[in-house]
C-alpha positions in Angstrom: 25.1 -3.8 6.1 24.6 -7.3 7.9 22.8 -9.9 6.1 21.1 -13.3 6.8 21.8 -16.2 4.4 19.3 -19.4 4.8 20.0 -22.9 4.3 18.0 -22.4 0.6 20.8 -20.2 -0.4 18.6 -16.5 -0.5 20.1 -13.7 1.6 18.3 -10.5 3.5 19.3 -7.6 4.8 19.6 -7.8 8.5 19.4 -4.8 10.7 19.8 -7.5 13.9 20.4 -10.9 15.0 21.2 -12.0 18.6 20.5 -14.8 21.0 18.4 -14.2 24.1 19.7 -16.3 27.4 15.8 -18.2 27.3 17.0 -19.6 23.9 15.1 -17.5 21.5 16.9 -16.3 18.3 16.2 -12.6 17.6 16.6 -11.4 13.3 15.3 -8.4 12.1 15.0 -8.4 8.4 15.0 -5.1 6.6 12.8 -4.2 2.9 10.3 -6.8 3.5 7.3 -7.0 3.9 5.4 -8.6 6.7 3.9 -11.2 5.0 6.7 -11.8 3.0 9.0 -12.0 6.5 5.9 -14.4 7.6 6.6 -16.9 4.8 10.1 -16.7 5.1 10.5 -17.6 8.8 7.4 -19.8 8.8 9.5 -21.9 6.2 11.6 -24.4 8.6 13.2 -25.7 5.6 14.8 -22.1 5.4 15.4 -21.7 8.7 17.1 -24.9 9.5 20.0 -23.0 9.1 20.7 -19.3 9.5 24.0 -17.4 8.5 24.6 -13.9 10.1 27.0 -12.8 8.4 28.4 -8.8 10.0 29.3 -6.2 7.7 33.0 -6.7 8.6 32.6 -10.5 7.5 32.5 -12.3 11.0 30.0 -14.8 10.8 27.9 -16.9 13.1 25.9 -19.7 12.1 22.8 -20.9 14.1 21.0 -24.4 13.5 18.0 -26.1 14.4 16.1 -22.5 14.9 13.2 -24.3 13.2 10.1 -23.1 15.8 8.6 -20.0 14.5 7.5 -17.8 17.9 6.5 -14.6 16.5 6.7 -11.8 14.2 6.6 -8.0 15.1 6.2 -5.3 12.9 9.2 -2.6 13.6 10.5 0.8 12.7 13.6 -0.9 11.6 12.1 -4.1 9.6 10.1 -7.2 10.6 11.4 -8.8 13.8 10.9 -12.6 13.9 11.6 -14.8 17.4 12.9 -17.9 16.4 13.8 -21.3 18.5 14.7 -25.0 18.5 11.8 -27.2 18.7 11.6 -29.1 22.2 12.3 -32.8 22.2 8.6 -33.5 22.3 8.6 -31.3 19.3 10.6 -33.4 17.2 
């Protein structure tokens, strides 16, 4: 299965990860809970950078996803939008 690794080092399960054209980062961790998925994406430390690493070992790294949108609840896992902060963010 995919995973996610976070800058911190601790790795998910990741049933999907993709980039929307609007700039919002897409992962959907499995065999969490949604609290649990809260604290994790909520951490920016974590999420400064974000491994996605495929079952046949291609990886992509993301950076700078920092911005916590959203979190849904799915059949698959807990799906968290993600994005950089905007310059008046930083």
């Amino acid at each position: 299965m995919d995973k996610i690794i976070f800058l911190d080092g601790s790795e998910y399960p990741c049933a999907f990860c993709g980039l929307a054209t609007v700039g919002l980062l897409y992962v959907t961790l499995t065999g969490l809970s949604f609290v649990e998925a809260a604290s994790i994406f909520g951490d920016e430390k974590k999420t400064a950078k974000i491994r996605y690493v495929a079952a046949n070992g291609d990886e992509t790294v993301f950076e700078h996803y920092t911005k916590f949108e959203y979190l849904v609840n799915e059949t698959g896992g807990q799906r968290a939008a993600l994005r950089q902060k905007y310059a008046s963010e930083v």
